[in-house]
C-alpha positions, 0 to 999 in steps of 0.5 A: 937114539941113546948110544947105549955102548958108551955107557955099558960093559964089554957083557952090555950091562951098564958100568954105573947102576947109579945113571941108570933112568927110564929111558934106558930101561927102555931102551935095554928092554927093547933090545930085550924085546920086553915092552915094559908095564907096570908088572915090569917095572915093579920088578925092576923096583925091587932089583934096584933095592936088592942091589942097593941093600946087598951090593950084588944082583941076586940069582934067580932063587934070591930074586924070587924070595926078594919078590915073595917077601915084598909083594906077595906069594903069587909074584914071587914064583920063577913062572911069574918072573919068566913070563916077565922076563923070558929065558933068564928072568935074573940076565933080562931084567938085572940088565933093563934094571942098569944092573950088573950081570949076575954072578951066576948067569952064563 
């Protein structure tokens, strides 16, 4: 089993976005209780590139035009994103993602 303390912050999140590989997605999605699919990852996809193209983890709002604008209306919708990713879709899935934690989530 991966020691995913050694890799991540005093919050849990992962201290290099850029070591970031499937098993530990896999392994935050577990302590997450998220099995991932398809649905997921593509999600996940698109936080990478978010982050890649602005340097930040988009807030719940950005996240949702982000997914609108690259797949399509039904995707990008905050009832999609939390049925993905329940309680805070931006928290969840920045995390599983190897992302830092977004700045306005508590």
């Amino acid at each position: 089993m991966m020691d995913l303390k050694s890799l991540c912050d005093e919050k849990g999140y992962l201290r290099d976005w850029e070591g970031w590989d499937e098993p530990i997605a896999l392994a935050f999605a577990q302590e997450e209780g998220i099995d991932l699919t398809p649905a997921h990852w593509e999600i996940l996809t698109l936080l990478r590139d978010y982050y890649g193209t602005y340097g930040a983890s988009p807030a719940n709002r950005a996240l949702v035009n982000w997914v609108k604008k690259r797949t399509n209306p039904d995707k990008g919708n905050s009832l999609y994103l939390m049925g993905l990713f329940p309680g805070s879709p931006t928290r969840s899935a920045s995390r599983i993602a190897g992302l830092p934690k977004p700045k306005n989530c508590l």
